[in-house]
C-alpha positions as YAML, in Angstrom:
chain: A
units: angstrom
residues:
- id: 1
  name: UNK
  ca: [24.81, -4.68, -31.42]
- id: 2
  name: UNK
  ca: [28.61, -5.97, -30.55]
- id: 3
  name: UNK
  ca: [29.15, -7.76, -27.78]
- id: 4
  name: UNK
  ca: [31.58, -4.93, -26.74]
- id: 5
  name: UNK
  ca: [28.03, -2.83, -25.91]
- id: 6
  name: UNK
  ca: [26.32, -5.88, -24.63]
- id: 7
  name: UNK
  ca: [28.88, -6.27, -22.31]
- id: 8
  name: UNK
  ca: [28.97, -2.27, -20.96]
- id: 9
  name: UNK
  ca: [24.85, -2.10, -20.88]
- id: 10
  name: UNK
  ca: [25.43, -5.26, -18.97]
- id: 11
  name: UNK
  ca: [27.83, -3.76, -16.65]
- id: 12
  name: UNK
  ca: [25.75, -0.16, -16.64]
- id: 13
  name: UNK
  ca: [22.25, -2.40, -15.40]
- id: 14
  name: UNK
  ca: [24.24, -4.12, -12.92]
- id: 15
  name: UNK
  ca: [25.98, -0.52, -11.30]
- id: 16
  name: UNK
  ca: [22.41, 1.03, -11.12]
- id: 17
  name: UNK
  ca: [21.21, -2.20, -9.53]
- id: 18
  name: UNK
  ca: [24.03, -2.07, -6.85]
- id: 19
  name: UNK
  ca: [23.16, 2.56, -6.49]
- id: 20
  name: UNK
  ca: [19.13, 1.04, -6.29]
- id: 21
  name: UNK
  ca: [20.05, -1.55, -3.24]
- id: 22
  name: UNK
  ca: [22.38, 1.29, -1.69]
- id: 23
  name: UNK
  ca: [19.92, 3.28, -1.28]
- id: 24
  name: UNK
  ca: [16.57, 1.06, -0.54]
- id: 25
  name: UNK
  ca: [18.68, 0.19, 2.78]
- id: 26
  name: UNK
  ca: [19.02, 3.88, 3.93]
- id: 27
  name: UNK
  ca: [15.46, 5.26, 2.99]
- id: 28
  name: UNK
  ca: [13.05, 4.88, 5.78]
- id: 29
  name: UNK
  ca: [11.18, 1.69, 5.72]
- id: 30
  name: UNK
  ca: [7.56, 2.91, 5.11]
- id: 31
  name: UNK
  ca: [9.34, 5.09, 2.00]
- id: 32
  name: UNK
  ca: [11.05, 1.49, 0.95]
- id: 33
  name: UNK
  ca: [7.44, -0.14, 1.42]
- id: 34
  name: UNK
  ca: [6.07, 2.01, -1.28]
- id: 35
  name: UNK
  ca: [9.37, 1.38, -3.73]
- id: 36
  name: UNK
  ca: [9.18, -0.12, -7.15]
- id: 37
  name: UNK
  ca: [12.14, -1.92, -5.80]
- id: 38
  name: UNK
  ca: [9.79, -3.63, -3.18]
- id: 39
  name: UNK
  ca: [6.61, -3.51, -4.95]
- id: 40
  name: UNK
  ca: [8.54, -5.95, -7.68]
- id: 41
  name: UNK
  ca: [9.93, -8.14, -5.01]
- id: 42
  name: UNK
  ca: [6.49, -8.33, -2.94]
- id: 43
  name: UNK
  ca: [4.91, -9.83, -6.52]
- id: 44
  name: UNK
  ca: [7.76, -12.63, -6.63]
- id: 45
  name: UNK
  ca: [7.17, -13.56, -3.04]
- id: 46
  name: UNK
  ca: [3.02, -13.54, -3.75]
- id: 47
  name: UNK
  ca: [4.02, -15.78, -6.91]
- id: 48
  name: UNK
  ca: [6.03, -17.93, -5.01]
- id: 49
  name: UNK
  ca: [3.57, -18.62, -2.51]
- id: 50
  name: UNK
  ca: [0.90, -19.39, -5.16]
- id: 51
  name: UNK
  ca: [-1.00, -15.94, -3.23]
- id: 52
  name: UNK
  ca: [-1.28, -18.79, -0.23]
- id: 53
  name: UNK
  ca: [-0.44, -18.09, 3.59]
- id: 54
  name: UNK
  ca: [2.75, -19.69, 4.01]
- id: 55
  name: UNK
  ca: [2.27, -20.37, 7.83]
- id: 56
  name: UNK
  ca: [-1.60, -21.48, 7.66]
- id: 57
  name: UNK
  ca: [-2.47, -22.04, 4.01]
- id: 58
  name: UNK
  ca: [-5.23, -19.85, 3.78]
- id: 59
  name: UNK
  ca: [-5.85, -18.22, 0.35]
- id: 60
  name: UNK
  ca: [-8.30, -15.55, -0.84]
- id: 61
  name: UNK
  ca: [-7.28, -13.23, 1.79]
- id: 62
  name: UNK
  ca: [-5.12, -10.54, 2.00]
- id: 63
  name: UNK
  ca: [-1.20, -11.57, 2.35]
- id: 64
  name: UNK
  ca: [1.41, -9.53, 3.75]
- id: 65
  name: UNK
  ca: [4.81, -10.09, 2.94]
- id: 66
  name: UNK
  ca: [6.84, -10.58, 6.30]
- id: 67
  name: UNK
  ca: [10.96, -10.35, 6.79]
- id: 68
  name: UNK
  ca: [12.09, -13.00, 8.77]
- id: 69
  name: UNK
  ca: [15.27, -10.37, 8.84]
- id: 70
  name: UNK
  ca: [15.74, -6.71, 8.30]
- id: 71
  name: UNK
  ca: [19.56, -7.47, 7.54]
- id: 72
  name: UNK
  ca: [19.66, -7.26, 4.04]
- id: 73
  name: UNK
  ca: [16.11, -4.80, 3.40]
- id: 74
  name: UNK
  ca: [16.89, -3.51, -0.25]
- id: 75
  name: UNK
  ca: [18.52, -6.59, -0.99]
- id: 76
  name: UNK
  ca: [16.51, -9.86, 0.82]
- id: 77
  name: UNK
  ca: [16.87, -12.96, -0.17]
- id: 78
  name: UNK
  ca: [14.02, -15.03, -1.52]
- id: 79
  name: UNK
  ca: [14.76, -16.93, 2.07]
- id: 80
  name: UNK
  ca: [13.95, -13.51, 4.14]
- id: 81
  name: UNK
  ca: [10.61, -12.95, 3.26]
- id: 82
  name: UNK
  ca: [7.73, -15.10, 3.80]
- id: 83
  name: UNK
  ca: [3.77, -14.32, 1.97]
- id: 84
  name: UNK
  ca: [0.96, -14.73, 5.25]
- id: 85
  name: UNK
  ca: [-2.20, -13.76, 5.96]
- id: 86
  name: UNK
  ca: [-2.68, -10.76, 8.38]
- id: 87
  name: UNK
  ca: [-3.93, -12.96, 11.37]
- id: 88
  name: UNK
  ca: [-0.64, -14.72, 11.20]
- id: 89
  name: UNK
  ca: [1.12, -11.76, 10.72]
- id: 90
  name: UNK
  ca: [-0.23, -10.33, 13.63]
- id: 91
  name: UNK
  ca: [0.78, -13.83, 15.62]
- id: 92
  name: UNK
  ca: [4.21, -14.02, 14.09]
- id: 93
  name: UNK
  ca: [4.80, -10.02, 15.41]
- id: 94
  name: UNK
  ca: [2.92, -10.90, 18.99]
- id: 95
  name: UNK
  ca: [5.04, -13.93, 19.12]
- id: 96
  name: UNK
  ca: [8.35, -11.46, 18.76]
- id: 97
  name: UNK
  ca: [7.18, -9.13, 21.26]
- id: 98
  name: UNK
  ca: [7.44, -11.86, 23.79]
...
């Protein structure tokens, strides 16, 4: 292959990645929730986390994955989402309510 291709299939994957982002922001949220899109990014932030809590530790229980922000939902940053436990989940979203 020439690097002339390389370079369009390059530019091609990143256009479709911009489209993808697009439109993750302007679906509904529970229709984002089930997304490949998010479904691939949950895994990293599970990974990352080493499937602990990141606000108590805990591990071998199920972790949600929590946005510290909804500014960028399609396109977070490793820095907006955090891997807890559903008791601190529940804490972190009682704690907000305040």
């Amino acid at each position: 292959m020439s690097a002339i291709n390389l370079t369009e299939r390059a530019q091609q994957r990143a256009a479709m990645a911009r489209l993808r982002k697009r439109y993750n922001r302007r679906q509904p949220y529970g229709d984002y929730l089930t997304s490949a899109d998010w479904a691939e990014r949950r895994a990293e932030i599970l990974r990352r986390a080493d499937h602990r809590c990141e606000l108590c530790g805990a591990t071998g229980v199920p972790l949600d994955v929590h946005h510290l922000t909804y500014e960028r939902r399609g396109d977070e940053r490793y820095a907006d989402l955090k891997a807890i436990c559903r008791a601190c989940h529940t804490q972190v979203h009682h704690q907000e309510g305040k």
